[in-house]
C-alpha positions as MATLAB code, in Angstrom:
seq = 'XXXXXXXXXXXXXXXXXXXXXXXXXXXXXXXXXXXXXXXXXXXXXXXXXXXXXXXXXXXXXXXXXXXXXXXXXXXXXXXXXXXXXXXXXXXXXXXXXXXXXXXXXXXXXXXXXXXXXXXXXXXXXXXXXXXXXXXXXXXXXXXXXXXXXXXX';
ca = [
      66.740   24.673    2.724;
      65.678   22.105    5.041;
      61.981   20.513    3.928;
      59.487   19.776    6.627;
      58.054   16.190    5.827;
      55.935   16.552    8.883;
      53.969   19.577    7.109;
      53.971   18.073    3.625;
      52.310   14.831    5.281;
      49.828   16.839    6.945;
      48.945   18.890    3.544;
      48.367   15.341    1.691;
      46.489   14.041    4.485;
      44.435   17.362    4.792;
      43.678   16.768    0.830;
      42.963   13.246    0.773;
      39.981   13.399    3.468;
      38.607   16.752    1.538;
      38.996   14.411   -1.988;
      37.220   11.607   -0.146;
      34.646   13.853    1.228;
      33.608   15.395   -1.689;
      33.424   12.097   -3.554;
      30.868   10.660   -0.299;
      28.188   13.726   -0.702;
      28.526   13.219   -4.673;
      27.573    9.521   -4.116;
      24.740   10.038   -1.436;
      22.861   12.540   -3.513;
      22.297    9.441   -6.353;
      23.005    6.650   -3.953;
      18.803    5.912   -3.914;
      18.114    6.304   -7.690;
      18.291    3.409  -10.566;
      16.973    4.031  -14.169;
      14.581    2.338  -16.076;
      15.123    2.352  -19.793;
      12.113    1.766  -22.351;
      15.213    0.815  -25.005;
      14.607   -2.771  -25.398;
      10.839   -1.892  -24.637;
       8.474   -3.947  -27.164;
       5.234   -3.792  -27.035;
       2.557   -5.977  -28.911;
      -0.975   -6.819  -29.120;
      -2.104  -10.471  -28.856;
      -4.688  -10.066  -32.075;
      -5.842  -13.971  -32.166;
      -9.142  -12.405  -30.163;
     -11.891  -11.830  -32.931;
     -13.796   -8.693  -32.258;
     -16.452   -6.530  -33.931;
     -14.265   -3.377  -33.568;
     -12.118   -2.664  -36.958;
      -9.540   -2.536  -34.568;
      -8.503   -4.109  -31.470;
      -5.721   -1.182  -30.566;
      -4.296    1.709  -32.021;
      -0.275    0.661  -30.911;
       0.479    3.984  -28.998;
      -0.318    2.500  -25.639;
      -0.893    4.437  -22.639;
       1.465    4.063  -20.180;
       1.519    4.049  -16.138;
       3.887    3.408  -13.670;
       3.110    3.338   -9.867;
       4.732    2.301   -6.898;
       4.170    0.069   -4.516;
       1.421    2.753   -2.389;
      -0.394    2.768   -5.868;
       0.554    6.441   -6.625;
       1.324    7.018  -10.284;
       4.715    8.221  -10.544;
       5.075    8.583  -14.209;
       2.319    8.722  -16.762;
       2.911    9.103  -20.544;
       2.316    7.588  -24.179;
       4.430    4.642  -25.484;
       5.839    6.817  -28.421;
       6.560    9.458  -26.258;
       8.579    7.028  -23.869;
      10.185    4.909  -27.011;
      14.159    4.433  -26.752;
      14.371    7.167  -23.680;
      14.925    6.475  -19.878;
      14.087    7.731  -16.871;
      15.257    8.035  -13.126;
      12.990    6.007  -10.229;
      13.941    6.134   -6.773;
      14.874    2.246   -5.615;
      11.805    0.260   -4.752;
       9.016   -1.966   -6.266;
       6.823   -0.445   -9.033;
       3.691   -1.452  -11.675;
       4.129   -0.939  -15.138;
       0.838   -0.841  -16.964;
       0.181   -0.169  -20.812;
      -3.651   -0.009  -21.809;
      -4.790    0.833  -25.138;
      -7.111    3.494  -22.999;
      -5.656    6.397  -21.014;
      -8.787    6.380  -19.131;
      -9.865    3.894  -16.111;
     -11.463    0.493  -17.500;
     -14.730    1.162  -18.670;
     -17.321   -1.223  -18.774;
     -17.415   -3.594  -20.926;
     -18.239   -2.487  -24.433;
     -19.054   -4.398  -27.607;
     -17.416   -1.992  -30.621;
     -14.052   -0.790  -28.098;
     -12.388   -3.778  -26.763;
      -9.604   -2.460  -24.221;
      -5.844   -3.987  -25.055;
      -3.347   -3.966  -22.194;
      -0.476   -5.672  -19.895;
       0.940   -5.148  -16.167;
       4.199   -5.813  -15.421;
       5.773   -5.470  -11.792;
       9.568   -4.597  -11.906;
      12.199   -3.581   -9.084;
      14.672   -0.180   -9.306;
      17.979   -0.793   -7.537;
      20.654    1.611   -6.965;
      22.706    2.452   -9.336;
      21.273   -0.095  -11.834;
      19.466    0.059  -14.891;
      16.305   -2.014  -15.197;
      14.886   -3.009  -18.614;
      11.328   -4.389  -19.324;
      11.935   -6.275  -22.230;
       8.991   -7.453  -24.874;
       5.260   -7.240  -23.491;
       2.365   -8.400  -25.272;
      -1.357   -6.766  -24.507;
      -3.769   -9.115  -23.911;
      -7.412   -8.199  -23.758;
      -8.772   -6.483  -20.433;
     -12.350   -7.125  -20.316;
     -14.509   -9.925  -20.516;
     -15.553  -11.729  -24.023;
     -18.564  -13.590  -24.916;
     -19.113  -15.644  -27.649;
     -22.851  -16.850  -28.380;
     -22.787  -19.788  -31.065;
     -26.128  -21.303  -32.025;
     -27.967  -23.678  -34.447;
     -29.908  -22.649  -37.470;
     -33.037  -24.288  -35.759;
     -32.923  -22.193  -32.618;
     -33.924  -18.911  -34.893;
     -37.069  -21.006  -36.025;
];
């Protein structure tokens, strides 16, 4: 029995492009997409601010990400988010934590409003981490001192 090597050659070609092939449209499908994992996420809140509230936050932050056209791509709470991931297409993006899930209010005496922004990049294939954030306060403080004589 004589063995063709010509038609063996052409099988193994014939199976290597259609390997290859396969592997390219697995790739492209993911090719765009990084992750960004809340694992190492810490968040704190700068307390040294004295306020008339009992407290300044509750520590389950509201959290928003946007990208860079402002849309809000992912919207959540911090302990629903805590130790968990999740898949951005690559490109520049806002992370913001506020101790309200609402727009900034005006300021308000009793509610101060805890929070930090942090701007971070998805690239392909990568996973980006945020690290430890601390809230700082969002709205304006005033403090009034005066002497014992001005009430007279």
């Amino acid at each position: 029995m004589k063995i063709d090597m010509r038609k063996y050659f052409a099988i193994l070609c014939a199976a290597a492009v259609m390997l290859t092939s396969c592997g390219k449209l697995e790739s492209n499908r993911t090719a765009d997409e990084g992750v960004l994992s809340f694992g190492s996420l810490d968040l704190t809140c700068d307390t040294e601010v004295i306020t008339r509230a009992s407290s300044p936050a509750s520590g389950d932050y509201y959290i928003f990400i946007s990208d860079k056209g402002g849309r809000t791509v992912y919207s959540g709470s911090y302990s629903e988010i805590r130790g968990g991931s999740i898949t951005l297409p690559s490109g520049s993006y806002l992370f913001e934590a506020r101790s309200t899930g609402e727009e900034l209010p005006p300021s308000t005496f009793d509610g101060p409003i805890f929070g930090v922004s942090e701007s971070f990049t998805i690239t392909a294939g990568n996973t980006t981490s945020l690290g430890s954030l601390t809230c700082t306060l969002l709205q304006a403080m005033v403090t009034v001192d005066y002497a014992e004589d001005f009430l007279e």
